[in-house]
C-alpha positions as CSV (number, residue, x, y, z in Angstrom):
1,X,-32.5,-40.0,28.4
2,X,-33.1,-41.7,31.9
3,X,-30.3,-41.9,34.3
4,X,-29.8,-44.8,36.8
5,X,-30.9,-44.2,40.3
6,X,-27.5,-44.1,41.3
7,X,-26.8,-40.9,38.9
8,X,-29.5,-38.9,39.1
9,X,-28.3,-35.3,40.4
10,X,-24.5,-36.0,39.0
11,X,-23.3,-35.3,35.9
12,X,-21.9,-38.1,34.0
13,X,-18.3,-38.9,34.6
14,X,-16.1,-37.9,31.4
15,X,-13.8,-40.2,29.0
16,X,-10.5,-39.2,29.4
17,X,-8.7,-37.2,27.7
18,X,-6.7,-39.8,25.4
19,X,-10.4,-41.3,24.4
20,X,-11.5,-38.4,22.6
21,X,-8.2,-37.6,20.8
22,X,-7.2,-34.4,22.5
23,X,-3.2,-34.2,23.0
24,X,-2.0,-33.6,26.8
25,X,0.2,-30.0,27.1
26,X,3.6,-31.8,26.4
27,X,3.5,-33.3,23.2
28,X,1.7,-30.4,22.1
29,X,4.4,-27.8,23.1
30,X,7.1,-30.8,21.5
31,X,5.0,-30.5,18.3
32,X,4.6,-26.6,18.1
33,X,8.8,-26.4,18.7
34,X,9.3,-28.4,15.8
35,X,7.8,-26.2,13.7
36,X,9.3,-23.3,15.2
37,X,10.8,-20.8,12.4
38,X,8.5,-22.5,9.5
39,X,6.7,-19.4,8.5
40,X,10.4,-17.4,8.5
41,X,11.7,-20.2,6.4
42,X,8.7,-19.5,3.4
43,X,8.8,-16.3,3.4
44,X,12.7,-16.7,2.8
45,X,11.8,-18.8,-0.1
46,X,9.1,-16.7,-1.6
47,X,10.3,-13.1,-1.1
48,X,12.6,-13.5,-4.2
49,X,10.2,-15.0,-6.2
50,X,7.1,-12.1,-5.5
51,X,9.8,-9.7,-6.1
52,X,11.1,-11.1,-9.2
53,X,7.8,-11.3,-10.7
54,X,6.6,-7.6,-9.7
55,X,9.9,-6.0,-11.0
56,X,9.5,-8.3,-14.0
57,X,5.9,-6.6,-14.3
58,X,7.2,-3.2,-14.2
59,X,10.2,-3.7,-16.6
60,X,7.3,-4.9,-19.2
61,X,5.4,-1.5,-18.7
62,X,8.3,0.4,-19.2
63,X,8.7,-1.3,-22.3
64,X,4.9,-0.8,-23.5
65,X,5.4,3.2,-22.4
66,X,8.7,3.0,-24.6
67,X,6.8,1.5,-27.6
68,X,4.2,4.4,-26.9
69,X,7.1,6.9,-26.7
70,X,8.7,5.6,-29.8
71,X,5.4,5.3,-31.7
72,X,4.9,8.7,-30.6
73,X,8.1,10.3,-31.9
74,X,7.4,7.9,-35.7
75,X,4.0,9.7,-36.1
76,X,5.3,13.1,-35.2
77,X,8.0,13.0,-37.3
78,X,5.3,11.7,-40.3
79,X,3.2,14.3,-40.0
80,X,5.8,17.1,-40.1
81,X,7.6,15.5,-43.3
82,X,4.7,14.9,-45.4
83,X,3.6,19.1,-45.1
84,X,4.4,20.4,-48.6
85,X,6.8,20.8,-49.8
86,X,8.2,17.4,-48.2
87,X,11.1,17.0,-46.4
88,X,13.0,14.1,-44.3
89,X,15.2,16.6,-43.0
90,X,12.2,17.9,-41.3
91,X,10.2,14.9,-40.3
92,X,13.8,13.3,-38.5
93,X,13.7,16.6,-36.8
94,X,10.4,16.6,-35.3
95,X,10.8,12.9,-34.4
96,X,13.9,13.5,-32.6
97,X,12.7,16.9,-31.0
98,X,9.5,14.7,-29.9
99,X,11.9,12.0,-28.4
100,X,14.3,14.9,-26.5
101,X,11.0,16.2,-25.2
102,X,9.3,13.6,-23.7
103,X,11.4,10.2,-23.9
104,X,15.2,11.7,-22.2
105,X,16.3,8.4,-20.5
106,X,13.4,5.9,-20.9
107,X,14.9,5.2,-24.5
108,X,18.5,4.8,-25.0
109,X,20.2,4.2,-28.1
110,X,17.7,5.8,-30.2
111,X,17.9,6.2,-33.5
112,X,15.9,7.8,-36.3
113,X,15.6,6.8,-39.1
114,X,13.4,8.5,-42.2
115,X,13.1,7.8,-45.9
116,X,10.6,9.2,-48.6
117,X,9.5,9.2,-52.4
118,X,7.7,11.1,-54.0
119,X,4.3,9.6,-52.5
120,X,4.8,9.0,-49.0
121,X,7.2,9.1,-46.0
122,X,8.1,7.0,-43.4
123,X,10.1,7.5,-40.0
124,X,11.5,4.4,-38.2
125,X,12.7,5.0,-34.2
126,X,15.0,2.7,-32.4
127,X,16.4,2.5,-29.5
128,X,16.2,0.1,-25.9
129,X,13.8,0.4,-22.9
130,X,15.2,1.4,-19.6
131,X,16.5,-1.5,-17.6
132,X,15.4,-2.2,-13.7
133,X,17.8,-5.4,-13.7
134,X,21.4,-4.2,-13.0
135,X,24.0,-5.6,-15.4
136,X,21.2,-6.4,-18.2
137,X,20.4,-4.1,-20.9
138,X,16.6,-3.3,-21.9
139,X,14.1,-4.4,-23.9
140,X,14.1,-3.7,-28.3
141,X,11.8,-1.0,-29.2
142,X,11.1,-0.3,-33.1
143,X,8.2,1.6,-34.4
144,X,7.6,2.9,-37.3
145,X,4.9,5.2,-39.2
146,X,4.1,5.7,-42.5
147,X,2.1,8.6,-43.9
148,X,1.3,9.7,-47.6
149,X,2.4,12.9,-49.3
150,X,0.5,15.9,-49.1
151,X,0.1,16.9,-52.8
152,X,-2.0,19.8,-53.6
153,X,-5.1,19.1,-56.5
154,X,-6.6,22.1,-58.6
């Protein structure tokens, strides 16, 4: 580009500052008090809501680890009653000697349950997850497990 005689050895003068957009100090300090407090005021709002969902996520894998427990305690309980000579008496006493062993106050309210012929056995367990929401009781848990009979064959 060729300057004018006039300009050579100057820079060009500038546009001013309202030509090219750019906001004098004031209204950008009125602007930036406006929104004074804005991030406090989300974080308010969404604190509740992230919390909600993480304690949400951790009451579901105390239910899956009380499904496991329970599931647990129905197969141990199998396997013991179904050892000739068979015996429910037996298999409810391993299931609830499994559950005093490992589950103690992740599952509440439990109950075993355990019925049998003459070909197989099965143990039901009961009971409700631990609760992290005060006032509301846990989730349902109910597994049960079914094994056949030992019989001995000549």
């Amino acid at each position: 580009m060729v300057r004018p005689a006039g300009l050579r050895g100057r820079t060009p003068p500038s546009r001013p500052a309202r030509d090219r957009g750019a906001r004098t100090a004031g209204e950008v300090d009125r602007r930036l008090s406006a929104e004074r407090g804005a991030a406090s005021v989300e974080l308010a709002v969404t604190f509740p809501v992230v919390l909600l969902l993480v304690m949400t996520l951790i009451q579901a894998a105390l239910w899956f680890y009380a499904r496991s427990i329970a599931l647990g305690a129905a197969q141990e309980g199998a396997r013991e009653g179904r050892v000739q000579p068979a015996s429910t008496a037996r298999a409810e006493s391993a299931a609830e000697g499994f559950l005093d062993q490992t589950a103690q106050d992740l599952l509440t309210g439990r109950d075993v349950t355990v019925s049998g012929s003459p070909a197989s056995i099965e143990v039901t367990v009961t009971g409700t997850s631990l609760s992290l929401f005060p006032g509301l009781s846990g989730w349902s848990v109910t597994q049960t497990a079914i094994g056949p009979v030992e019989r001995p064959t000549p």
